[in-house]
Each structure stands twice: as C-alpha cells, then as structure tokens.
C-alpha positions as CSV (number, residue, x, y, z in Angstrom):
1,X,-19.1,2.7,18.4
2,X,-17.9,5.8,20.6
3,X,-16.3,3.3,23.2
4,X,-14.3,1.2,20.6
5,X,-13.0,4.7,18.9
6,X,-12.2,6.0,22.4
7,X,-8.3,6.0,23.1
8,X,-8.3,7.9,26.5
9,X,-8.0,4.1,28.8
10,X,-5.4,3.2,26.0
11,X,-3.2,6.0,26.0
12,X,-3.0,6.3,30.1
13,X,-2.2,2.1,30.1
14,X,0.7,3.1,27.3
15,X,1.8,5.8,29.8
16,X,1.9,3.6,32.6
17,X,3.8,1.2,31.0
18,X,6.7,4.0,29.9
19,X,6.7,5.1,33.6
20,X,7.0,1.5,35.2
21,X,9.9,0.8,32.2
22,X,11.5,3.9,33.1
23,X,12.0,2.7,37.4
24,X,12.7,-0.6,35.9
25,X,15.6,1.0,34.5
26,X,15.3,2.2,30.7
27,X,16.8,5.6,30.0
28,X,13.9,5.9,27.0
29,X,10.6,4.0,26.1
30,X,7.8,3.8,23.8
31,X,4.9,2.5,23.9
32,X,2.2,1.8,21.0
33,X,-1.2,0.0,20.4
34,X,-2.0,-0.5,16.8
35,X,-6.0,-1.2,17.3
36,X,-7.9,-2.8,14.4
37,X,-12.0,-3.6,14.1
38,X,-13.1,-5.9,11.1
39,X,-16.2,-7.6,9.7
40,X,-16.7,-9.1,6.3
41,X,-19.0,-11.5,4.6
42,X,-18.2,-14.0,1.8
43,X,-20.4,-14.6,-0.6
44,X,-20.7,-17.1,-4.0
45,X,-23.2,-18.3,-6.2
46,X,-25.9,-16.9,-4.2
47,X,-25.2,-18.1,-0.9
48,X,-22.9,-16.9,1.7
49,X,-19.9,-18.5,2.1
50,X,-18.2,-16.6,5.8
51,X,-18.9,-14.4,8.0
52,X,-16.2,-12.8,9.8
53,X,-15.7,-10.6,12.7
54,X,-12.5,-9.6,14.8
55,X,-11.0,-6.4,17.2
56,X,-7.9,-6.1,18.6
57,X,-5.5,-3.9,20.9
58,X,-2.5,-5.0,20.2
59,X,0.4,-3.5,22.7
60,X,4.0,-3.3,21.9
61,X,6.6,-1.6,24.4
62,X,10.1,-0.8,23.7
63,X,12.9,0.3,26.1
64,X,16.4,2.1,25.9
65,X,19.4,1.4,27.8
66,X,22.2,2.8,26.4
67,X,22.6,1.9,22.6
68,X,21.0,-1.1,23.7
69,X,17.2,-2.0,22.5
70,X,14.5,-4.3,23.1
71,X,10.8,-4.7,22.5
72,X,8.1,-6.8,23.8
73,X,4.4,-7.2,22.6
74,X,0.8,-8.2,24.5
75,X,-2.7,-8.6,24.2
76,X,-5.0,-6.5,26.6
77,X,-5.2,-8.1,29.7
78,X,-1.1,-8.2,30.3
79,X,0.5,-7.3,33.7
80,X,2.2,-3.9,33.0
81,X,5.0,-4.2,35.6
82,X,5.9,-7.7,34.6
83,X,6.0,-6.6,30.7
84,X,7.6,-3.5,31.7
85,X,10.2,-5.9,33.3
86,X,10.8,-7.9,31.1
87,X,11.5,-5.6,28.4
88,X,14.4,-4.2,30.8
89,X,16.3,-7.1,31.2
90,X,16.2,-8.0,27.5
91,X,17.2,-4.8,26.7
92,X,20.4,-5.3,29.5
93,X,21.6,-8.6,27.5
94,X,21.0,-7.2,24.0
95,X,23.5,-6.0,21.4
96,X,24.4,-2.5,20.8
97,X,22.8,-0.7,18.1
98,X,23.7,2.0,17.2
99,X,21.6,3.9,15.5
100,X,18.1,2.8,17.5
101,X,16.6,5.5,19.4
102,X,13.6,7.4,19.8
103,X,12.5,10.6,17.3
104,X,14.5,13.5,18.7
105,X,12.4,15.8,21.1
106,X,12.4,18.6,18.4
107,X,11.0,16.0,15.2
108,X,8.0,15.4,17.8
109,X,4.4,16.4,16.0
110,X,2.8,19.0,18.9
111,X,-0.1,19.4,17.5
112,X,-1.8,18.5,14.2
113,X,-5.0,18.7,11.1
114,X,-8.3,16.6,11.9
115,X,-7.7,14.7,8.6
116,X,-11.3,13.2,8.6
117,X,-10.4,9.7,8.5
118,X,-12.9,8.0,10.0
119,X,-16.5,7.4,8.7
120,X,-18.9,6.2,12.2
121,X,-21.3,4.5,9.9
122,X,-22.5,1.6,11.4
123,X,-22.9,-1.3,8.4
124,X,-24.2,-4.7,9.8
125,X,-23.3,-8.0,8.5
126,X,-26.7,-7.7,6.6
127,X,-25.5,-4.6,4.7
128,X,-22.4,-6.5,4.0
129,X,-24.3,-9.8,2.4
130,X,-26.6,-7.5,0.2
131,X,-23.7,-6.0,-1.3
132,X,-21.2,-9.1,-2.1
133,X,-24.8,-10.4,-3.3
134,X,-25.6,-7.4,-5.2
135,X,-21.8,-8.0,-6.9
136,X,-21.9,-11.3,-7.8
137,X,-25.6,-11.1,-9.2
138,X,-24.4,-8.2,-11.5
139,X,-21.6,-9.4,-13.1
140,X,-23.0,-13.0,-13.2
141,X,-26.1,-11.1,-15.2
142,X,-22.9,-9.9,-18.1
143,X,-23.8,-12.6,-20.9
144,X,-20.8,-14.6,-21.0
145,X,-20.0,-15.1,-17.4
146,X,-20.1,-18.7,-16.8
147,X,-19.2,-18.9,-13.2
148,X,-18.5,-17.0,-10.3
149,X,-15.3,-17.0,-7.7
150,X,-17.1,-15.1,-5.1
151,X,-17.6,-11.4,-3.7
152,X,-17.6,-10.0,-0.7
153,X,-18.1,-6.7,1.1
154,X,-15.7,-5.8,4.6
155,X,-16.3,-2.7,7.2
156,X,-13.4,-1.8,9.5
157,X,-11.7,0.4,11.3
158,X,-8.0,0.9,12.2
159,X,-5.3,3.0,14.4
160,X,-2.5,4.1,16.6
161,X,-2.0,4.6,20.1
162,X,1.5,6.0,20.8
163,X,3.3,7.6,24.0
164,X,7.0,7.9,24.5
165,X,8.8,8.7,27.6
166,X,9.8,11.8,26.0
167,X,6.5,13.6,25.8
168,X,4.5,12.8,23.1
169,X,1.2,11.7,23.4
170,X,-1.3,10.8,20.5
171,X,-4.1,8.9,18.8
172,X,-5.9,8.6,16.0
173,X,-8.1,6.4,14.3
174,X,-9.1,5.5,10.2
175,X,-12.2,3.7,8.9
176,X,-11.9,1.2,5.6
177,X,-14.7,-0.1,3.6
178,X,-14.4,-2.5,0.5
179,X,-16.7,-4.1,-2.3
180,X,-15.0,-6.7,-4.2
181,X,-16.1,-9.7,-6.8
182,X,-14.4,-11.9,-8.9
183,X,-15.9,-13.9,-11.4
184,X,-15.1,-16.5,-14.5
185,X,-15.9,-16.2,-18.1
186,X,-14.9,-19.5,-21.1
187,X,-15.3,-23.2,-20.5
188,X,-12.6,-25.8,-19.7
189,X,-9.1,-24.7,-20.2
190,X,-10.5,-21.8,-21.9
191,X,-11.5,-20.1,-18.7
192,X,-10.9,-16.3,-17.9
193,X,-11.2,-15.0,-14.4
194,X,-11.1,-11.5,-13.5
195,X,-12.2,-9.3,-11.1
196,X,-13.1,-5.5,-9.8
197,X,-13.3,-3.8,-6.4
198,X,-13.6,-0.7,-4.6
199,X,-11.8,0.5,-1.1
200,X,-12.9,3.6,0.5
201,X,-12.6,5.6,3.8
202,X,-16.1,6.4,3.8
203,X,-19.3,3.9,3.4
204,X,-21.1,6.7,1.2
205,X,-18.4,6.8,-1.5
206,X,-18.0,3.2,-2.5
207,X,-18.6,2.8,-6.2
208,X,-22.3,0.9,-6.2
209,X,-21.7,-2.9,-5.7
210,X,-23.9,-3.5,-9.1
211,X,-21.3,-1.3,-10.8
212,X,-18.4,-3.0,-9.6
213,X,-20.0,-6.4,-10.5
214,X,-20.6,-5.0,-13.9
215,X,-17.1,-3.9,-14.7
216,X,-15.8,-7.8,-13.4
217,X,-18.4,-8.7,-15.4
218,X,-17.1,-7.4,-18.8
219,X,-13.9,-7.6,-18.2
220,X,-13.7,-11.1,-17.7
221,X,-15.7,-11.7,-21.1
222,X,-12.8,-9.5,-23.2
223,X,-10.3,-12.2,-22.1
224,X,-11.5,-15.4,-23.7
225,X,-9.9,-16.9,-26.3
226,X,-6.5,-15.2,-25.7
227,X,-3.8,-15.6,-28.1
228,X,-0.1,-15.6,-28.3
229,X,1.9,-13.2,-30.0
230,X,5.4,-13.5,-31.2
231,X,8.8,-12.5,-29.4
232,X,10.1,-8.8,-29.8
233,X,12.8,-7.3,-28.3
234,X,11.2,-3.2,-29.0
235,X,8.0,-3.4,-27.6
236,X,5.9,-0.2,-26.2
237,X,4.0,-1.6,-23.1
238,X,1.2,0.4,-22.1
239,X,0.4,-0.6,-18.5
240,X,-3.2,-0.5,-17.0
241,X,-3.7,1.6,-14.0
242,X,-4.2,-1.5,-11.8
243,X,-1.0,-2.6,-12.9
244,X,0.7,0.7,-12.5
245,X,0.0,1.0,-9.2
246,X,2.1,-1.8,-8.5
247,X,4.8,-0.5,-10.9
248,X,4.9,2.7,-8.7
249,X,5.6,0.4,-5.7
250,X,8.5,-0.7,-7.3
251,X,10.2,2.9,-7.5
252,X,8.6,3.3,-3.7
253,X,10.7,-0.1,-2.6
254,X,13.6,1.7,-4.4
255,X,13.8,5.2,-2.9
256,X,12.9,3.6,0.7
257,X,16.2,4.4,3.1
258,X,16.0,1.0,4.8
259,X,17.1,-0.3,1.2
260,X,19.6,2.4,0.8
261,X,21.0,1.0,4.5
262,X,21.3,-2.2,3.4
263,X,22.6,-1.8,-0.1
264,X,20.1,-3.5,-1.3
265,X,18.5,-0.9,-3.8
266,X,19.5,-0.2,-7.0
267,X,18.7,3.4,-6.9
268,X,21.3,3.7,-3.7
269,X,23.8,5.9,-5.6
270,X,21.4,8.3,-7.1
271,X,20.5,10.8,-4.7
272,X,20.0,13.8,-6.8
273,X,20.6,12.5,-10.2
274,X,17.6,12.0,-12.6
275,X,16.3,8.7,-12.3
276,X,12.9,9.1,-14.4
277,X,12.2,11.1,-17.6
278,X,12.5,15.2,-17.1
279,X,9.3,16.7,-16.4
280,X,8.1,13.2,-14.4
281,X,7.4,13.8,-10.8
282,X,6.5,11.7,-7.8
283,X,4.8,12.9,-4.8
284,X,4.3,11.4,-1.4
285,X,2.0,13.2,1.2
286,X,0.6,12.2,4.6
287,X,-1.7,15.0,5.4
288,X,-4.3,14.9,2.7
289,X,-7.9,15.3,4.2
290,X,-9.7,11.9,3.9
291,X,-6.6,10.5,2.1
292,X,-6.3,6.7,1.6
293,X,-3.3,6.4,3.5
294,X,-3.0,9.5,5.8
295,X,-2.1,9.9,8.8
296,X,-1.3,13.1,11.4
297,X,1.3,11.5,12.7
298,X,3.5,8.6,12.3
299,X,4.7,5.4,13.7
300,X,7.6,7.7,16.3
301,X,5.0,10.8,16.4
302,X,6.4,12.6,13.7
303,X,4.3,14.8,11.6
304,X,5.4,14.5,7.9
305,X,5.0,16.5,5.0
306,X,4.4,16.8,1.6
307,X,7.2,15.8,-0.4
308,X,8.2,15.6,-4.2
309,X,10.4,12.7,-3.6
310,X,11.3,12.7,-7.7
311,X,11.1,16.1,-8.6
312,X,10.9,16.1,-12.4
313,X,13.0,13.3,-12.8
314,X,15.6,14.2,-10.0
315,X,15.6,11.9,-7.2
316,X,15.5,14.3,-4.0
317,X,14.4,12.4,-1.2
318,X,14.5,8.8,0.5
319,X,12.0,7.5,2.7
320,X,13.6,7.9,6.4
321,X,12.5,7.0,9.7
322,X,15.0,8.1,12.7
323,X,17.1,5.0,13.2
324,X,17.6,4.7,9.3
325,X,18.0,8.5,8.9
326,X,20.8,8.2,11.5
327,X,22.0,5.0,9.4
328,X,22.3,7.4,6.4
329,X,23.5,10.7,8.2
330,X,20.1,12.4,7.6
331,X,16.9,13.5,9.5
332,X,13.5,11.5,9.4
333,X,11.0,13.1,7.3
334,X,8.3,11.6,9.2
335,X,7.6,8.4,7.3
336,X,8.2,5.4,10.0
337,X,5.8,2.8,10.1
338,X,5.2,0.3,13.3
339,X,5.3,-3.2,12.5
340,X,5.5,-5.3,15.1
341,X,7.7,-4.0,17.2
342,X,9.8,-2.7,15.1
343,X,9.8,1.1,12.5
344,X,10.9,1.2,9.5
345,X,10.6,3.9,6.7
346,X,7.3,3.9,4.5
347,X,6.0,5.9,1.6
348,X,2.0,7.2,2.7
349,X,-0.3,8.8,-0.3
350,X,1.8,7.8,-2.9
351,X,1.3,9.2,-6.5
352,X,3.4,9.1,-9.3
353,X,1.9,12.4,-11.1
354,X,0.0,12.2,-14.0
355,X,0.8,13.4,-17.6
356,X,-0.9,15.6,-20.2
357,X,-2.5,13.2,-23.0
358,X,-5.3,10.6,-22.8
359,X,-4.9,7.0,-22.3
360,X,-6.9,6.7,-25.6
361,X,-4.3,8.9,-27.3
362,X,-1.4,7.4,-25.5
363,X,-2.5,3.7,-26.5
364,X,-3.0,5.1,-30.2
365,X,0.0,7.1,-30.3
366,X,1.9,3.5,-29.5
367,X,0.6,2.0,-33.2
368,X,1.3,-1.8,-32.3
369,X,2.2,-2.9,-29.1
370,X,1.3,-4.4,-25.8
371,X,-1.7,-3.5,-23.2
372,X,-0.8,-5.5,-20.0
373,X,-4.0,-5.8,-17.7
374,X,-2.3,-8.1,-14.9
375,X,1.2,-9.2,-14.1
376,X,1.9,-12.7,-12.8
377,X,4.8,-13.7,-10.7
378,X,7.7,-11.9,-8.2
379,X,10.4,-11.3,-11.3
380,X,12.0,-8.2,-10.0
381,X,15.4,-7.5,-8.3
382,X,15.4,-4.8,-6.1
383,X,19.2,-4.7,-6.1
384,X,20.0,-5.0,-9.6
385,X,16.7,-3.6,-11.2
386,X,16.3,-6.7,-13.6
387,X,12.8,-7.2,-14.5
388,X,10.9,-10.2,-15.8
389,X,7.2,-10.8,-15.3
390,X,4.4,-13.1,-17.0
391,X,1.7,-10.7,-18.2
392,X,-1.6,-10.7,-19.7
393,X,-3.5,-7.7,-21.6
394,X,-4.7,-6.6,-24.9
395,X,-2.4,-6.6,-28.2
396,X,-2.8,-3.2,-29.4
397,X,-2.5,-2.6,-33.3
398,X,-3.0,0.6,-35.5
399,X,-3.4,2.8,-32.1
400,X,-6.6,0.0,-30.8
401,X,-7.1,-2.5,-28.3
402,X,-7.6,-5.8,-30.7
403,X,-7.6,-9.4,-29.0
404,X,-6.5,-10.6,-25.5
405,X,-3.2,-12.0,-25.6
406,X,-1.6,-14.4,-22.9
407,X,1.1,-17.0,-21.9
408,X,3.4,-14.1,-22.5
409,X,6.6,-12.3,-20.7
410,X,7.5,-9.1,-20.6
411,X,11.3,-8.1,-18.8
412,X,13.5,-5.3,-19.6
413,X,15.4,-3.4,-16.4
414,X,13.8,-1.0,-13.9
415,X,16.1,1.9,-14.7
416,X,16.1,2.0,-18.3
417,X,11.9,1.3,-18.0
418,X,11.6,4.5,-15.3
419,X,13.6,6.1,-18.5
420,X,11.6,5.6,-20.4
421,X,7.8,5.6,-19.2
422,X,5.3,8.5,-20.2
423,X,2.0,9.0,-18.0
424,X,-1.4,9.5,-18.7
425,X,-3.9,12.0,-17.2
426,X,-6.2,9.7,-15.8
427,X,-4.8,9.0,-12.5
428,X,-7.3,7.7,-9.6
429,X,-6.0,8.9,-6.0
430,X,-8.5,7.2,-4.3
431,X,-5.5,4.5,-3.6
432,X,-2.6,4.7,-1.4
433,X,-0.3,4.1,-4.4
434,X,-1.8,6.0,-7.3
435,X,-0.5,5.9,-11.3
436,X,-2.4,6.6,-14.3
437,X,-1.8,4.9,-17.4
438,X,1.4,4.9,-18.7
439,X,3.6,3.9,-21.6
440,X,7.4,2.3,-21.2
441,X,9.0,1.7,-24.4
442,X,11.9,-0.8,-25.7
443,X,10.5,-3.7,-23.5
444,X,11.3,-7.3,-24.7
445,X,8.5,-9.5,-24.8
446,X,8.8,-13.2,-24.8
447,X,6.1,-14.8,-26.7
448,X,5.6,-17.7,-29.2
C-alpha cells in the first residue's frame, strides 16, 4: 500500500519531463499524473458475477509557446524526451489561443491542510463478495422482492500528480469505497426495480451492507402497482433527495464559467441578480476535512476556498479556472479540474443549503401533489432552461405519501422552478453534490 500511495518517483518523472519540454523549446509546461487503484466484485442471486481489478498512472504533459498550446498523454513506461518532443512541435503548428496559459505564479497554493482523504484500509476481494452478498441477501429477505439485479461492493483509491515549470509542486491522494444493490419487486410487466447504495471515503463509515439491502428492499415493494394520475398544469413537486442532488447539478452546469464562455447557459446574464428565492444559499467548498469531493489543491495548483456561490438568492460567483477566468475578465477561484489533457472549471463539495422545516411537514404542507423518487431521461436545456423529464414517485394527498404513480412527466423551466423551490432540513453531505428535500411549485405534469 505505501508504494502505490507514494508520489515522490512520480513527481521527479513530471519534473523531468517540464525540464526536457522547456530545452525542447516551450516557454511554460505542465505536467500531471491523475493515478487511480480499483477493485470491485459483482455479485447476483448468490453467486458472483465479476471480479475486477485495475491501477493506473496516467501522464499528460502540456507545453507553451507563445499563445500557442498543446498537450500530449502516456502510460508509464513512455520515453520522456521523445514525449517532451513531441509536445513542442505540436505546440509550434497549433493555433493561437488566447486565453490558455498556466495559473499565474501568485494564484499558486504554497502550502496547504492534510484534508484526511485517504483511508489505508486494506479490503480484499473477499471483503468485497461478503458485502454485495450480504446486500443482495437482505433486500432479497423484504417479502415482496421477487428478483434481484445484482450488488456489488468496490475499494479504490484516486489522485493527482502535478508540477509546472513555474514552481509548483504537489500530490495528493483520496480513497473511495462503495456498497450498492439493486433489486426487483412485481411480476411480468408489473415489475418494479429499485435500488440503494452507499459511497464513502473511509471503509469504517459505510452504512452496513444489510442496511442498504434493506432500504432497496422496501423501496422497491412501495412501487408496485403504480398508477397514473391526471394532467395539471399547478402542481407542487416535492423532489426526493436522490433526485435533488441531480437538480443541484443542474444550477452547478449553470453557474459553471466555461458555459458563461460559450453562451451556452441560461444564467449567463445574471451575475449578481437573484436567481433563487431570498434567503436560499448555495455553497461550494474544497477544503472540508474528509469531504467527498475535496481536494488541497486543484487541477493548475490552486488552492480554493469556500465560496457562497448563490448567496441568499444572489448569484455571486461562477465556477472559473484560469484560461476561462481570462475568457470572462476575472480571476480563477481555484476550481479547474484535469480531464484529459485539458482544465476546465468544476464545482467540488457542492451543497445547496438546507431549510428550516421537515420533509414530513414540507410534504404535508403541499396538501395534494407530486413526490418524484427518480427522473428518467436528458429533457433539460442548458441554454434556454426548458425542462421536461419522465418521473416516477408517490402521489401525495391530504399532506401523505398515498400510491406510486408512474408513466408520468413533469416540465416547467429552470428559472421559474429555482424561483420557486423551498428546502428541507434534512440534507446528507456525505455526497459531492448535496440537497435535502425540497418543494418547487407551479410545475405542469403530464399524466393520463
């Protein structure tokens, strides 16, 4: 374990590679290696299904000349001066861009927090079929589950290598585990599938896999028999927090300044106008201890912040790495993300914040309306903000959850819903993208 979370021979081959770019003739390099370590087992109806296993260093370099950019990517193993090369005389033939660069000097994180992110508990492949077995055998114990879909159980590990030819230097390293099963419930056409999990940084605070298998378990029985309800066009729509999370995504995808670059948010002229309901807040932080998605530094090395990006219903932030910051006339605030070989702007621990009253008391103060458990379907334009998705849930009447309803569509427009929602207190930041429960009102809902 110590010689697969040791970066030291990683971060002097990223080193090398900026020094043999630089007499190759880039004015400015980069170089990163995003490292991931994964097992999982697949289980179902008893017997297991997969076993799998992978690790990987994966290098990227990118060089300067000019306004002029390129990037090139290997495996371990690669010939540093020929990649270094290489990634010159790209760069020499490429197009001007101007705005690509590395973080200025003064943005560069010098130091930063231990943010305890990675759990060295060793789980075997063992561990990991007793659990998805565990899973399955509980939630195929909840009378009414016919059949099962499978469950599995995953232990991994991922990171960041990064040096640039400016100075910084920097690892770091986060562990991931995960219990998951999804099961079936009805006969025929009148089957119901659905499914629970639980993702953690840490082995010893994963919900129990009998617990998760339980929870699939009897949720999948509440859906059978669904019904149909008719078409309204003022429907309250309480969405679950698994659904929320999503929903949060949505404003995240909205607020993010590589949209704002390309025009293609609808949110694009509303820097510091309220785009949610006053006293509604969003935060976004990287530096939480033993957060979900934290990290000390990010995909430039840029330390980031906390930041209220919707500050009681004011938008007052976009997410900006340095070449879309420069796009927009602004600074990074530390939120670029590697992919590939390219960054681009990301939210990190992502919470829209919670509310004051219970989801019990929210869902009875609604009377009749709509309880949507999953959403099916891509029916959202980021540009415009329309909004149109197949759903499934609970038809709520008198202020209670009644029968499962389904086959049904629910659509209104993304700024009149962020309008119009009201939270919850029961929000879960165990996720990257947390939400509690929430409430949007005036939806349409296209039914029978």
């Amino acid at each position: 374990m110590s010689s697969e979370i040791d970066s030291s021979t990683l971060l002097s081959r990223a080193s090398q590679l900026i020094d043999l770019a630089r007499k190759a003739g880039a004015d400015a390099a980069d170089a990163v290696v995003v490292r991931s370590r994964s097992q999982s087992v697949s289980v179902r109806l008893g017997k297991v299904e997969g076993t799998e296993s992978s690790e990987s260093d994966d290098f990227s370099l990118r060089v300067f000349i000019g306004q002029r950019v390129a990037s090139v990517s290997a495996n371990p193993g690669f010939d540093l001066q020929a990649l270094a090369e290489r990634a010159v005389a790209m760069a020499k033939v490429s197009p001007e861009d101007p705005f690509a660069c590395l973080a200025d000097e003064a943005n560069l994180s010098r130091s930063y927090p231990d943010l305890q992110l990675l759990d060295t508990t060793e789980v075997s492949s063992e561990m990991l079929r007793e659990a998805g077995l565990a899973a399955e055998a509980a939630a195929l114990a909840v009378k009414g589950v016919t059949n099962s879909s499978g469950a599995g159980a995953s232990a991994g590990m991922g990171g960041l290598v990064l040096a640039t030819s400016h100075g910084f230097e920097g690892s770091y390293m986060a562990s991931r585990f995960g219990h998951s099963v999804s099961v079936i419930a009805g006969e025929g056409t009148g089957m119901e599938r659905d499914y629970d999990f639980d993702s953690r940084l840490y082995y010893a605070e994963l919900d129990d896999p009998s617990e998760i298998g339980r929870r699939a378990g009897e949720r999948v029985i509440k859906r059978v028999n669904p019904r149909q309800v008719p078409t309204g066009k003022d429907v309250t729509v309480i969405f679950d927090p698994r659904v929320a999370r999503g929903f949060v995504g949505h404003i995240a995808g909205a607020i993010n300044g590589a949209s704002v670059a390309r025009k293609s948010s609808f949110l694009r002229d509303r820097m510091g106008q309220q785009v949610l309901k006053s006293g509604l807040s969003i935060t976004d932080d990287p530096l939480i201890v033993r957060g979900p998605s934290s990290r000390p530094f990010d995909g430039e090395g840029v330390s980031g912040e906390r930041l209220v990006m919707i500050e009681d219903g004011v938008l007052k932030h976009w997410f900006l790495s340095t070449s879309t910051a420069r796009e927009l006339g602004l600074e990074t605030n530390g939120r670029g993300v590697r992919g590939g070989t390219a960054v681009s702007p990301s939210s990190t621990n992502l919470a829209l914040e919670p509310g004051d009253i219970s989801p019990e008391d929210l869902i009875r103060s609604v009377g009749n309306g709509f309880y949507v458990t999953e959403l099916i379907g891509h029916g959202v334009n980021m540009i415009t903000g329309e909004y149109s998705r197949g759903a499934t849930g609970f038809w709520i009447e008198n202020g209670e959850l009644t029968f499962p309803v389904s086959e049904v569509t629910i659509a209104s427009n993304l700024k009149e819903m962020f309008m119009r929602l009201t939270p919850a207190n029961d929000i879960d930041r165990k996720f990257g993208v947390a939400a509690p429960t929430f409430a949007i009102e005036g939806m349409t809902l296209a039914g029978r």
